[in-house]
N, C-alpha and C positions, 0 to 999 in steps of 0.2 A: 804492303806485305800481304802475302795469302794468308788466308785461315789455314790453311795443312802446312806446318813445318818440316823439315824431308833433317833427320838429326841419323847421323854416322854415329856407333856406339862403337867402343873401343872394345869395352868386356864382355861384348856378345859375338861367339863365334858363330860362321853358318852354319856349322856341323850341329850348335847347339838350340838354334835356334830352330831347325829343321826337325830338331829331337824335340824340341819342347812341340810343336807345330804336329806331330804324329802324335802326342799325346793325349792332344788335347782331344777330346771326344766332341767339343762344340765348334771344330773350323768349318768355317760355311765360303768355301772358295766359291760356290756359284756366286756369290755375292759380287766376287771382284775375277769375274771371268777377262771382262775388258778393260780391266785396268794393270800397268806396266809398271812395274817397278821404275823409277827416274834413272837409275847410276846405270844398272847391268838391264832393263828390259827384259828382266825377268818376272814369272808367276808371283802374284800377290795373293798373300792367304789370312785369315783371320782370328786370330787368337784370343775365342771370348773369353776365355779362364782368369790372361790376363789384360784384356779390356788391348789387345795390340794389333795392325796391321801390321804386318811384316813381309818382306821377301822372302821367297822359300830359296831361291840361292845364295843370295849373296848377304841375307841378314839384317837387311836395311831396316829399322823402324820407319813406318812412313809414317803411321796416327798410332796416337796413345792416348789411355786415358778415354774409353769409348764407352756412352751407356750402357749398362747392366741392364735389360729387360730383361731376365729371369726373374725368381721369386726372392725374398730376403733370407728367408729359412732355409734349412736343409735337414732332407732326409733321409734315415738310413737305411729303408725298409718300405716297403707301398704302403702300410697299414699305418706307418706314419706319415707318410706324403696325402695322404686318403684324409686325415685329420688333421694337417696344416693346412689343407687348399681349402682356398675361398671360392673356389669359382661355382658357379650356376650350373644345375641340370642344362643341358645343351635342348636347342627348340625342336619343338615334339609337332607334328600336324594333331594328336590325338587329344590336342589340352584346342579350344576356341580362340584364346590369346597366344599361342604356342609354347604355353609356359612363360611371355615375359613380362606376366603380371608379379605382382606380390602377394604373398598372401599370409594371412595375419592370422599367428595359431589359436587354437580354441580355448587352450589352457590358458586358464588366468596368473600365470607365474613368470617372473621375470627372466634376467637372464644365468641368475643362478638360482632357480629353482626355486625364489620364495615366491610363494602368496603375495597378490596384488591385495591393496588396500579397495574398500567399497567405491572410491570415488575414481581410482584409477582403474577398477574394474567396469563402471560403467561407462568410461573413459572410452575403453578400450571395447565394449559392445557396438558404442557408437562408431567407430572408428571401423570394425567389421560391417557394418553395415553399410554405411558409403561407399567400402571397397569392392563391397560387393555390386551396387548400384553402377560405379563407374568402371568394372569388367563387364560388364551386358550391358552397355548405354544404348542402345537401339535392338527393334525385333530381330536382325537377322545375327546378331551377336548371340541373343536369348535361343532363336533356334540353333544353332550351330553348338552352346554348350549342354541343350537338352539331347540334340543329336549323337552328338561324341562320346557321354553320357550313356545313352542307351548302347552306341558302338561296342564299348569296352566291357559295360557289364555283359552281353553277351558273348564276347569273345572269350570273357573268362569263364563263361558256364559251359561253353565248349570246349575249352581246351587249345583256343588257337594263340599262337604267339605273337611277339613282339610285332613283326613285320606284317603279319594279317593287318593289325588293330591299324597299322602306319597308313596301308593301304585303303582300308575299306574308310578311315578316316580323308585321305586324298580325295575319294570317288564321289563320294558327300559334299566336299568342299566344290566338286566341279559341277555336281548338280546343283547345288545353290545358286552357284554361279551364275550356273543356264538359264537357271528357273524352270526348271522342273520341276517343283516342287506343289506350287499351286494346282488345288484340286486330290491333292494326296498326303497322307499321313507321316508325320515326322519317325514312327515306330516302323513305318512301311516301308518306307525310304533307305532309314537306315537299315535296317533287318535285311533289305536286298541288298544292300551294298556289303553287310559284313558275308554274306550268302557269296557275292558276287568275288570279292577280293580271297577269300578260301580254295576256292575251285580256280584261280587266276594263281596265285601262289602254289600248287598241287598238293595241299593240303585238304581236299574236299571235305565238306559236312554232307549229310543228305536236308533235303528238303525239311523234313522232320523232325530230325532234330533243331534244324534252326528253329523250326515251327513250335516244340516243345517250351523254347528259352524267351521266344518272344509275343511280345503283346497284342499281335495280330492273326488275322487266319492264313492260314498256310495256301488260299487262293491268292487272295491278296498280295502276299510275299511274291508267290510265282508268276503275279502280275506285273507289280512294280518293280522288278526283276527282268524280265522280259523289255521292258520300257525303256529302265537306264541304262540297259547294255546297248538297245537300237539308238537311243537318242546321244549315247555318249558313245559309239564306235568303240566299245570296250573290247578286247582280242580273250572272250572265255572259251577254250575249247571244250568237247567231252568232257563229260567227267571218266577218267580213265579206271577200273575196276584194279586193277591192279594197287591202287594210292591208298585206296582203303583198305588193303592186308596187314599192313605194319600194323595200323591202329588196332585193329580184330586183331591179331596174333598177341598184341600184347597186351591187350584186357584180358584173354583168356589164358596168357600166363605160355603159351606155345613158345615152341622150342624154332633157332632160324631154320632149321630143317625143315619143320611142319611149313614154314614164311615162305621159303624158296619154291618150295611144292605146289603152294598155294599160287604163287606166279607163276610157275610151268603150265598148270590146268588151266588158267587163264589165257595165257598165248595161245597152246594146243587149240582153244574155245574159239578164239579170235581166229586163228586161220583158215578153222572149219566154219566160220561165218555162225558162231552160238550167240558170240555176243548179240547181234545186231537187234534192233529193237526190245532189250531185257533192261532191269533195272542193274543201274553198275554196282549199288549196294547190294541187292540178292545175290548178282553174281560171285561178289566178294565175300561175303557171309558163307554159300554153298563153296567155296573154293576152299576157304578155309576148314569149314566141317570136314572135306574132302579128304582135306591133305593131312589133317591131325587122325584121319581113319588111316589112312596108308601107313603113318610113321608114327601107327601104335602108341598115340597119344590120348589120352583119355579127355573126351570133352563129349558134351550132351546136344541136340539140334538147340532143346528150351535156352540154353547156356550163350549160344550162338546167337538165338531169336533174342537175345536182352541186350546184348553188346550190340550189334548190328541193328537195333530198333525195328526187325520184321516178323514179317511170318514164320513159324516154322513149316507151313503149308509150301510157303514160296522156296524155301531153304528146299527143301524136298523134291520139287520139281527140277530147281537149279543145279540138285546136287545129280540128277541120273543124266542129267543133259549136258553135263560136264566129264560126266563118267563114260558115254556113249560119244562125245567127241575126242576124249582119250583111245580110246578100243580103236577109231577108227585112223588113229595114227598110227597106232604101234599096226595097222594091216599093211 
């Protein structure tokens, strides 16, 4: 005898059976694309709700009784689904193990909340420290968590998101790879790479600010910057002056009006050749100043100079040479 019994049901009609079959939300017919119903050679479809294979014409039960992999609970609402599921953070490049270690909380209390005793307290010291020993078992584990580490607190003193931190955590992981590394600073490395993944994602920082947030000098960065992009074929283009207006527009609180303006005077700039050899930050600082003067917004150069991290000398320059590649469009 087969394992699949092929069983005719009397009190199942196909109209009904086709009804329950649309209802179900979980039929996964790619499952049984190539498989034929035995009687009529017709489409087989899957009816998780009730654990059944069936014919979609002619009604046939072909398997019953099929494992439930779903969950055992049910919910009626995400906020409850959110607090029945067991499952794990999904794997991060930004964690050194990807997230699929353990990790053992700091509080000394169980798992309802009481106070551990002295000996299961120290229990539980010891037990933190071994787990900690065997997530960094070797040096380049030890670098890659000190790495990822400096990564993320930087990104978050800049304000870059989710997918920067993903990225400039990848770029690290391929320099190690390489060996890159030797000869140069674990603060250097990473700093260029969160530097490098920003301007890669069109989310630029300037030089500067990364220089502000991190533990080395701002040569240095522009050094080991220069190195991982030659030695890792990385695709960073310009930095575009235009990427930096959203940010300046909305530290200083500017209206989309003043935003779009500030990109208008930037193109205009670009095709009278203003950009070429300026800084993409001054130019965006001065565009902005520009465009909050046109549409009667009130804003200060000093105001500008604090958001934008520059001069108000350079603001000033920027701003007539912006203003004089306008004039000579509208001629």
């Amino acid at each position: 005898m087969s394992d699949q019994t092929f069983t005719k049901t009397t009190d199942r009609s196909p109209s009904r059976e086709r009804q329950r079959g649309t209802e179900s939300t979980t039929e996964s017919e790619e499952e049984h694309a190539g498989l034929q119903c035995p009687e009529c050679s017709g489409n087989v479809i899957t009816d998780d709700e009730h654990g059944e294979t069936v014919c979609d014409d002619c009604g046939l039960v072909i398997t019953e009784d099929s494992v439930d992999r779903g969950p055992e609970w049910r919910a009626f609402d995400s906020a409850e689904k959110d607090q029945k599921s067991r499952v794990g953070a999904p794997t991060t490049n930004t964690m050194h193990d990807k997230g699929l270690s353990t990790n053992i909380d700091w509080r000394n209390k169980d798992a309802y909340g009481r106070s551990l005793g002295a000996r299961q307290r120290q229990k539980m010291q010891r037990l933190r420290k071994w787990n900690e020993r065997f997530r960094t078992r070797d040096s380049k584990e030890r670098n890659l968590k000190q790495a990822l580490g400096e990564i993320d607190r930087m990104a978050s003193a800049v304000g870059l998101p989710d997918n920067v931190r993903e990225t400039a955590s990848v770029i690290y992981r391929r320099a190690l790879d390489e060996d890159l590394l030797p000869g140069r600073s674990i603060e250097g490395v990473s700093t260029s790479c969160v530097y490098a993944a920003a301007r890669m994602a069109g989310v630029p920082r300037s030089l500067d600010e990364i220089a502000d947030v991190s533990r080395v000098e701002k040569s240095e960065i522009a050094r080991t910057y220069r190195y991982v992009v030659r030695e890792l074929s990385l695709e960073v283009r310009p930095a575009d002056p235009e990427q930096y207006v959203p940010r300046f527009a909305s530290s200083l609180e500017l209206s989309e009006e003043s935003e779009m303006r500030a990109k208008q005077l930037l193109k205009n700039a670009k095709e009278q050749g203003v950009h070429s050899g300026k800084s993409p930050v001054g130019l965006a600082a001065a565009a902005v100043y520009a465009a909050a003067l046109l549409t009667n917004e009130k804003t200060t150069q000093a105001a500008v100079s604090e958001v934008a991290d520059i001069s108000e000398v350079t603001i000033r320059n920027r701003y007539h040479e912006l203003l004089e590649a306008e004039e000579e469009m509208l001629v």
